[in-house]
C-alpha positions in Angstrom: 22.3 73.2 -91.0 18.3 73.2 -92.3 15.4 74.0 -90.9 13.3 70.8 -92.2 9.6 70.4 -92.1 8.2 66.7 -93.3 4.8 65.9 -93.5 3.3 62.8 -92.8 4.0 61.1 -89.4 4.2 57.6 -91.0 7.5 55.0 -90.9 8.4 57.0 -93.6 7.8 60.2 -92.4 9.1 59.8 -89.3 11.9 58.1 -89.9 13.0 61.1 -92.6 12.3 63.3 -89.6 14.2 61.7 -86.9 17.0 60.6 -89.5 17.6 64.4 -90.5 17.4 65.7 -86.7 20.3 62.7 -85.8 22.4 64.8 -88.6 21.9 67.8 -86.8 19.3 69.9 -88.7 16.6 71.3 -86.8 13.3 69.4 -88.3 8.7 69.9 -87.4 7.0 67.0 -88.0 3.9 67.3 -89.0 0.5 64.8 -89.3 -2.9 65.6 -89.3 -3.9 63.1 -87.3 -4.0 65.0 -83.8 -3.7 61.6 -81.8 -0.8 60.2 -83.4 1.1 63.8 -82.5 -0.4 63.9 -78.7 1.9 60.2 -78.6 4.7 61.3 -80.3 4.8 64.5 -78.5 4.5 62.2 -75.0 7.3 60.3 -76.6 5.4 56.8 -77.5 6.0 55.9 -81.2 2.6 54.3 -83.1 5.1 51.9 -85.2 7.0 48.8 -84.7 10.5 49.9 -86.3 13.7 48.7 -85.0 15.4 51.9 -83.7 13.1 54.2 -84.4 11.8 54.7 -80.8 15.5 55.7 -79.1 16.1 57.9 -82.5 13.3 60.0 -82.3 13.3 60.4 -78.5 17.1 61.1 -78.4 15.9 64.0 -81.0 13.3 65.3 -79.1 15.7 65.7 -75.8 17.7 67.6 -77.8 15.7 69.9 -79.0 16.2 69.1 -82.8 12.7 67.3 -83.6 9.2 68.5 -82.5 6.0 67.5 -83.9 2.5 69.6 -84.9 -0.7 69.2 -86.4 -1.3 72.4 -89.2 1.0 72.3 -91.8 -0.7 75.3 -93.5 1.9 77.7 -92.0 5.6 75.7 -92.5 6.4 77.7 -95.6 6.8 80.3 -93.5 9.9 79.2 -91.6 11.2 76.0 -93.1 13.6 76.1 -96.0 13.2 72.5 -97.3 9.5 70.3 -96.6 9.9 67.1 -97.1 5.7 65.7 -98.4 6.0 62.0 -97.0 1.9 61.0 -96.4 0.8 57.5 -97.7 -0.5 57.2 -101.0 -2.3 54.1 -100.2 -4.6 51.5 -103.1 -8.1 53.2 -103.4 -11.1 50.8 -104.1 -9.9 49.9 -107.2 -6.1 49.2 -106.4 -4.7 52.3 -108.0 -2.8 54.8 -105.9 -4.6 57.5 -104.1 -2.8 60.8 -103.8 -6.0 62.1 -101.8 -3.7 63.0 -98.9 -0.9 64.6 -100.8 -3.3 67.0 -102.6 -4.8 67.8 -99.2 -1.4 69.1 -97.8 -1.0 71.1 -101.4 -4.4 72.7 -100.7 -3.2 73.6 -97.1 -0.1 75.8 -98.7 -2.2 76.9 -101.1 -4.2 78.2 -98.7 -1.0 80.7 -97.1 -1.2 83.4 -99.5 1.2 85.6 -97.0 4.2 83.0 -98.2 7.1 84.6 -99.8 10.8 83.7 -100.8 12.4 80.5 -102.2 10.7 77.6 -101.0 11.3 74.1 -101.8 9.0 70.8 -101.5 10.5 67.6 -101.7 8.1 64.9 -102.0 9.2 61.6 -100.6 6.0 59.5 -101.1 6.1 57.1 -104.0 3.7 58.6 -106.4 2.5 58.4 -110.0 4.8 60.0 -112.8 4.4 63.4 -113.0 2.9 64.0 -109.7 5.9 66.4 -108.5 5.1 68.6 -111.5 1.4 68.8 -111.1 2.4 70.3 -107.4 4.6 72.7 -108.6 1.8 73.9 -111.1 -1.3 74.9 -108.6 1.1 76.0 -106.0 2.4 78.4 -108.3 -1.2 79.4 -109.7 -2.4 79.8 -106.6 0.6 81.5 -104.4 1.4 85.2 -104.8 4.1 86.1 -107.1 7.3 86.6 -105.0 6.9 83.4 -103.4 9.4 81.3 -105.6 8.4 77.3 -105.3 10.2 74.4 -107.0 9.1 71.2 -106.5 11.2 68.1 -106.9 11.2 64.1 -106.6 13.4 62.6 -103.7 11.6 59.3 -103.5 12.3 56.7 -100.2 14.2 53.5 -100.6 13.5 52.2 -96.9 12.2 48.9 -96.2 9.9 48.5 -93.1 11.9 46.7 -90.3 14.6 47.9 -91.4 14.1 51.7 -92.0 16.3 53.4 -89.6 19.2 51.5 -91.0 18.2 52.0 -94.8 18.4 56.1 -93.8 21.6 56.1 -92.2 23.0 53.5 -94.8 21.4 53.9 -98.1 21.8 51.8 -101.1 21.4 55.1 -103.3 20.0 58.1 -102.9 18.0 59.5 -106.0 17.6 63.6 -106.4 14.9 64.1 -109.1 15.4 68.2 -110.1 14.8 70.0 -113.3 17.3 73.1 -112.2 20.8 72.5 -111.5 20.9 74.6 -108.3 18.4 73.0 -106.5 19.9 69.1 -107.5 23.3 70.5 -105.4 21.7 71.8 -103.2 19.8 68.4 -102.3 23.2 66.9 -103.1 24.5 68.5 -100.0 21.7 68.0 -97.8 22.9 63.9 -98.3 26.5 64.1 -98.8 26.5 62.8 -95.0 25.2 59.8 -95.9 26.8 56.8 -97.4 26.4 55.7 -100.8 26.0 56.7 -104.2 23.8 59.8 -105.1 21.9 60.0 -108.5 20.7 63.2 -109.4 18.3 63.1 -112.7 15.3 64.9 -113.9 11.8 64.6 -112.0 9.7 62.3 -113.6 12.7 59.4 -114.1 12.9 60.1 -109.9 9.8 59.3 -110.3 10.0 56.3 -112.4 13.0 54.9 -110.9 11.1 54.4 -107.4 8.2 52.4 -109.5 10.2 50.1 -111.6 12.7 49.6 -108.7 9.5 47.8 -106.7 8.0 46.5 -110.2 11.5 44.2 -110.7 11.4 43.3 -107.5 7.6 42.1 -107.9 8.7 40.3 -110.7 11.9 38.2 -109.7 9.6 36.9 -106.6 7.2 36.5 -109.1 9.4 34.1 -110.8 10.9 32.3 -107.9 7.5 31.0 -106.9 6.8 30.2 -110.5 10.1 28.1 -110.9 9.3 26.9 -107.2 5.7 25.6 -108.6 7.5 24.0 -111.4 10.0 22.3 -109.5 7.7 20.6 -107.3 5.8 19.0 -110.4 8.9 17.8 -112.1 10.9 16.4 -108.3 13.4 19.2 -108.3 13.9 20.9 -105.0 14.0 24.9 -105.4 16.1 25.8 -103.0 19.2 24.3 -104.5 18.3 25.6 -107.4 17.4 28.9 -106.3 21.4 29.2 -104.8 22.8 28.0 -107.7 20.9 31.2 -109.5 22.2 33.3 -106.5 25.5 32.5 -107.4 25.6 33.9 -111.0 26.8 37.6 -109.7 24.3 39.3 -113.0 21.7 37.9 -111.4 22.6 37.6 -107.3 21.0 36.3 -104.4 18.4 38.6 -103.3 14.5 37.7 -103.9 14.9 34.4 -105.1 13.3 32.1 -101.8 9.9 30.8 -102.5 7.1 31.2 -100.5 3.7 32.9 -100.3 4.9 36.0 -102.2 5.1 40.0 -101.9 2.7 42.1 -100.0 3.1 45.7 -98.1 2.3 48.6 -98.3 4.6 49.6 -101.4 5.0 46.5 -103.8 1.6 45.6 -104.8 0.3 49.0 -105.0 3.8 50.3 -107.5 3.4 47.6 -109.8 -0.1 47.9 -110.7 0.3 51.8 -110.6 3.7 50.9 -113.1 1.4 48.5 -115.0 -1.9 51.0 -115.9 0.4 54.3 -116.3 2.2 51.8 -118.9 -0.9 51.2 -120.1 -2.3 54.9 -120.3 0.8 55.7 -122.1 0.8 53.1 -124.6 3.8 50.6 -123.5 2.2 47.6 -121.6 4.1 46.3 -118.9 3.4 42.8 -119.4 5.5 41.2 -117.4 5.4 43.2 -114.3 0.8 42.6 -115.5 1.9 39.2 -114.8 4.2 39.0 -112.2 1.1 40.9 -109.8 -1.5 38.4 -111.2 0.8 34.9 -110.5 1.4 36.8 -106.7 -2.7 36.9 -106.5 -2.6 33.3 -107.2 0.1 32.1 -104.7 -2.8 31.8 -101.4 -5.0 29.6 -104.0 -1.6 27.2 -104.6 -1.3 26.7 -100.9 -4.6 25.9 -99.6 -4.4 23.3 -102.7 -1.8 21.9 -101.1 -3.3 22.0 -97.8 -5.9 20.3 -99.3 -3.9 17.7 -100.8 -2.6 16.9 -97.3 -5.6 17.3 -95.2 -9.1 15.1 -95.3 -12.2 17.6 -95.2 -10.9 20.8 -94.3 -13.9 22.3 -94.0 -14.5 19.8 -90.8 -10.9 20.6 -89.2 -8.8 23.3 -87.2 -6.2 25.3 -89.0 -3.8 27.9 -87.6 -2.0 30.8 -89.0 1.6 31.3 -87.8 2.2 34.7 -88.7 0.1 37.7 -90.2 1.8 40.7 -90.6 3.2 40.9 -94.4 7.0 40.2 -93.0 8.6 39.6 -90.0 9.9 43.0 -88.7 6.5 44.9 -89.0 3.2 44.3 -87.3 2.0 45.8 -90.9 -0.8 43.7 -92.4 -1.7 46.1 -95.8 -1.9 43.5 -98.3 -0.5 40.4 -96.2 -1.5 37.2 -97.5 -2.8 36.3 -94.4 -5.5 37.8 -95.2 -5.9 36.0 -99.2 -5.1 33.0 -97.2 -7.9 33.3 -94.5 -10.4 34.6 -97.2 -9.5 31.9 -99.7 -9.9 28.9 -96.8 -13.1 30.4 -95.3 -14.5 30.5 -99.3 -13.5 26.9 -100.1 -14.4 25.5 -97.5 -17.2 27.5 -95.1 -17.4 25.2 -92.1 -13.6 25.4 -91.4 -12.0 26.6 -87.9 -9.2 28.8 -88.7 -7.0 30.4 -85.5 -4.1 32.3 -86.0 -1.0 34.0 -83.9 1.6 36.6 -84.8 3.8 37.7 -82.4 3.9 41.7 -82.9 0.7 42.2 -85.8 -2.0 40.6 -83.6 -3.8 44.1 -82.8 -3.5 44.9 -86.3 -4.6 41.7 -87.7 -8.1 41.7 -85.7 -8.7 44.8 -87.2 -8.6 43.7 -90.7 -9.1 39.5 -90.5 -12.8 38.6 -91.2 -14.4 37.9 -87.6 -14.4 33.9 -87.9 -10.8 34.1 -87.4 -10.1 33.7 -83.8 -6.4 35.4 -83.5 -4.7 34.4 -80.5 -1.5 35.5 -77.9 0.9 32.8 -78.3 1.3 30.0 -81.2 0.7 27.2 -78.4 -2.7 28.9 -78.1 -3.7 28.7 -81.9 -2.1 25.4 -82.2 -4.0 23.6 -79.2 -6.3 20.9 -81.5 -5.4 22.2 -85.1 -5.2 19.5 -87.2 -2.5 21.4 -89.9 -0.9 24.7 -89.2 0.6 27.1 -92.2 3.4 28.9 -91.4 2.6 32.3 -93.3 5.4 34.6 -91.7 9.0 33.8 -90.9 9.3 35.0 -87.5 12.1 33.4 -85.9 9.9 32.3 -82.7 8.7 29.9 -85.1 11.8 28.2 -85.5 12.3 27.1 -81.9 8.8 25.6 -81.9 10.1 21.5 -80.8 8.6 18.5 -82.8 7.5 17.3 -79.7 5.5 20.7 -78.9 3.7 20.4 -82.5 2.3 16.9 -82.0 1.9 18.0 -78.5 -0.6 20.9 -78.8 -1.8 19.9 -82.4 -4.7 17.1 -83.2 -2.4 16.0 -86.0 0.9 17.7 -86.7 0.8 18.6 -90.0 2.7 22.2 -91.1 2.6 23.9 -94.1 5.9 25.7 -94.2 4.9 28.9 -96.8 7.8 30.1 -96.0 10.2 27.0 -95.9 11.8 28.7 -92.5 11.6 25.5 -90.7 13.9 22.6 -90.5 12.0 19.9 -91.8 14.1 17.0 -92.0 14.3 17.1 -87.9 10.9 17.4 -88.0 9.9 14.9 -90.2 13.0 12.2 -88.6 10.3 13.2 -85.4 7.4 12.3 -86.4 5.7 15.7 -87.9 4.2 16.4 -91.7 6.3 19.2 -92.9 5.6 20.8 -96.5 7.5 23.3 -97.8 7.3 25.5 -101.3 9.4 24.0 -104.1 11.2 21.5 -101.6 11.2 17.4 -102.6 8.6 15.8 -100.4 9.6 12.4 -99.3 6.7 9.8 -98.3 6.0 9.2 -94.5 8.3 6.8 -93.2 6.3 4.0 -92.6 5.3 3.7 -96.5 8.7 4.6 -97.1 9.7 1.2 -96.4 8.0 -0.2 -99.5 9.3 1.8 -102.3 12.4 3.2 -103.0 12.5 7.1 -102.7 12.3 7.7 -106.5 8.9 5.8 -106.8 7.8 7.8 -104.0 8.8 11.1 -105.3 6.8 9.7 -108.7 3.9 8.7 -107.1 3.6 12.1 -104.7 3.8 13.6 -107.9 0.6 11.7 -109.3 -1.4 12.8 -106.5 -0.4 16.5 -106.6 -2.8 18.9 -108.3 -1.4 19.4 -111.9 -3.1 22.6 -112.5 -3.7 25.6 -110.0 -6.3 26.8 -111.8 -8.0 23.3 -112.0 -11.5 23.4 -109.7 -11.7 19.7 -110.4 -12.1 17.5 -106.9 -8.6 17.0 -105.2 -9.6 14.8 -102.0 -7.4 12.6 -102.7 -4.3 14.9 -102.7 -0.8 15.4 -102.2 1.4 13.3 -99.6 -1.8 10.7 -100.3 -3.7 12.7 -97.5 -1.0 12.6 -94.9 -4.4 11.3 -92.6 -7.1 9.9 -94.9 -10.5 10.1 -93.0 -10.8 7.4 -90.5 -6.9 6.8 -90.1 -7.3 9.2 -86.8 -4.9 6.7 -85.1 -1.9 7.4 -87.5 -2.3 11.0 -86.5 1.4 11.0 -83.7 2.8 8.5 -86.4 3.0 9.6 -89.8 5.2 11.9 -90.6 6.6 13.3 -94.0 9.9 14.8 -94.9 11.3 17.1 -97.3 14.5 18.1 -97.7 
């Protein structure tokens, strides 16, 4: 067994830390924030993570996991460090390796440190970072201090961390010297699944264009989504009959309000100017992250299209964090979709609820957004509600509840998580992404469902980009100004 030190007391670093301890190596955690280790060290854990809380305290009772605040002294008696601190968008979206370079200028600062000692770092950086390291530690250590530093970027997904350590999809070793790729082979061999042991800087670049696809094939499901709507196709099907082809599977391919995170946004545009520094654009990936930055605009379009004078009316957020799973709101578009509505349209009343991110969201919302403790509470007299994460709480709202605690129950389903035929059959507007609206039933009646779909069509802005006037919008205005009596009535339907 190891003696382990990881830096960084983030989801990441933690869960590296607690996930080695489980395997029986004896592992310091270490943060500089001196509050976050006073609550670990009591035994509360900062993060919502599935599992992490029982793994790290079963760790600590055992002896095999501690936590500390100066990691200028865990050369000294740790034979692998694990560097796992955010590298988080600076001002101008590009990754900031300000906190990485800190920790190298704390071991730089041990000039007692002697022997073989290895530094893994496990943040997602830019290529080349891992041999930048190496270089000033070694111009700045004495001489019989041997370092080697290597790539062994993260694959965990938040939510769903603890189980991506203990059951990885791969495992990538990024090493320039055999030696130290077995030896790191070793250190994994517990775990399941395949381990790829290749040089540092395609480590490197594996962990960037691993986010960067992904980015693009949601990328393109909301594109094909958008098209599908204009043309009376409905998405979904089409998106499982895509699933099906095994080349190109079923992951990443629903529709909705697109990628956000911590990791996604920031590793495509990194992937996109290094590309660009280097000479081979990434234009795809370029415009995979620029259709995602469009995606809140396309909704509140619709929302538009469906709703008389927004900026007169109540509209609630169901959801905020990023994804359900986390209360993590870095780059949630929540926070594009509160923006863009509070832009367009200045006099609007916007409430929102999320059942785990609400402390983080009031940290980050802008202050006109009043973020309440239960979806009946930001619901009570909203006259349309977007449904912006897919928390399952969601899905056992009733029809009866929406036109219940809502003015006029109209939902805007960004993530198409609920089941809108029952709640149309009901009595409730329900609009999905990329789904087949059908007209309110009422109208229904006087046309057969293809002229409907035709005429929906008509109404529905043609072009995102288009800043031409859309009152008139989609599903006709569900309840055109003055029709307040229609408001328990009208429904439509999607399937």
């Amino acid at each position: 067994m190891m003696r382990i030190a990881v830096v960084g007391a983030g989801y990441v670093g933690l869960t590296t830390a607690a996930g080695f301890a489980e395997l029986g190596h004896t592992v310091h955690c270490v943060d500089g924030d001196t509050a976050k280790i006073g609550q670990l060290s009591r035994g509360e854990v900062p993060y919502r993570e599935p599992g992490l809380e029982s793994l790290i305290l079963r760790n600590v009772s055992a002896g095999r996991l501690t936590f500390g605040s100066d990691a200028s002294r865990l050369l000294r008696g740790a034979e692998l460090m694990f560097i796992a601190v955010k590298t988080p968008s600076d001002e101008k979206g590009d990754m900031s390796l300000a906190l990485l370079w800190s920790v190298i200028d704390q071991l730089e600062a041990w000039p007692e440190a002697d022997g073989k000692k290895l530094i893994a770092i496990r943040s997602t950086v830019p290529i080349g970072t891992a041999e930048r390291a190496e270089a000033r530690l070694k111009n700045r250590l004495s001489a019989s201090c041997e370092i080697e530093v290597v790539s062994v970027p993260e694959f965990m997904r938040e939510g769903s961390a603890v189980r991506d350590f203990f059951e990885p999809i791969r495992m990538v070793i990024g090493a320039d010297t055999p030696d130290t790729a077995d030896r790191l082979t070793q250190l994994h061999q517990r775990l399941p699944g395949p381990i790829v042991t290749t040089d540092r800087r395609s480590a490197e670049l594996a962990k960037l264009a691993a986010n960067a696809y992904l980015a693009v094939k949601i990328s393109f499901a909301n594109e094909m989504a958008a098209f599908a709507e204009q043309v009376g196709a409905d998405y979904p099907s089409v998106a499982h009959t895509l699933g099906l082809d095994p080349r190109i599977g079923p992951h990443f391919l629903s529709a909705g309000l697109g990628f956000g995170g911590a990791s996604m946004p920031k590793d495509a545009r990194t992937l996109v100017r290094m590309a660009d520094e280097a000479g081979a654009p990434q234009t795809l990936v370029e415009a995979a992250v620029r259709a995602n930055a469009m995606l809140p605009l396309r909704m509140v379009r619709k929302l538009e299209a469906a709703l008389s004078d927004p900026g007169r009316r109540k509209v609630a957020l169901l959801g905020l964090a990023y994804k359900p799973g986390t209360d993590d709101m870095k780059e949630a578009p929540s926070l594009r979709l509160a923006a863009e509505l509070s832009r367009r349209h200045p006099g609007i009343t916007l409430t929102a609820y999320d059942p785990e991110a609400n402390a983080a969201a009031r940290r980050v919302l802008p202050a006109m957004v009043t973020v309440c403790e239960s979806a009946e509470e930001a619901l009570s007299g909203a006259d349309a509600a977007i449904v912006v994460t897919e928390w399952s709480e969601f899905r056992q709202i009733k029809a009866d509840d929406f036109k219940t605690w809502m003015n006029r129950p109209i939902i805007m389903d960004g993530r198409n998580t609920l089941d809108a035929s029952a709640l149309n059959a009901q009595g409730v507007v329900c609009i999905g992404v990329g789904r087949l609206p059908v007209i309110p039933k009422g109208l229904a009646r006087q046309a057969d469902n293809e002229r409907v779909r035709t005429v929906i069509a008509e109404r529905m802005p043609a072009n995102e980009n288009s800043q031409g006037d859309h009152s008139r919008g989609g599903i006709g205005n569900a309840f055109p100004p003055g029709d307040e009596s229609n408001a328990q009535g009208n429904a439509a339907h999607h399937r």
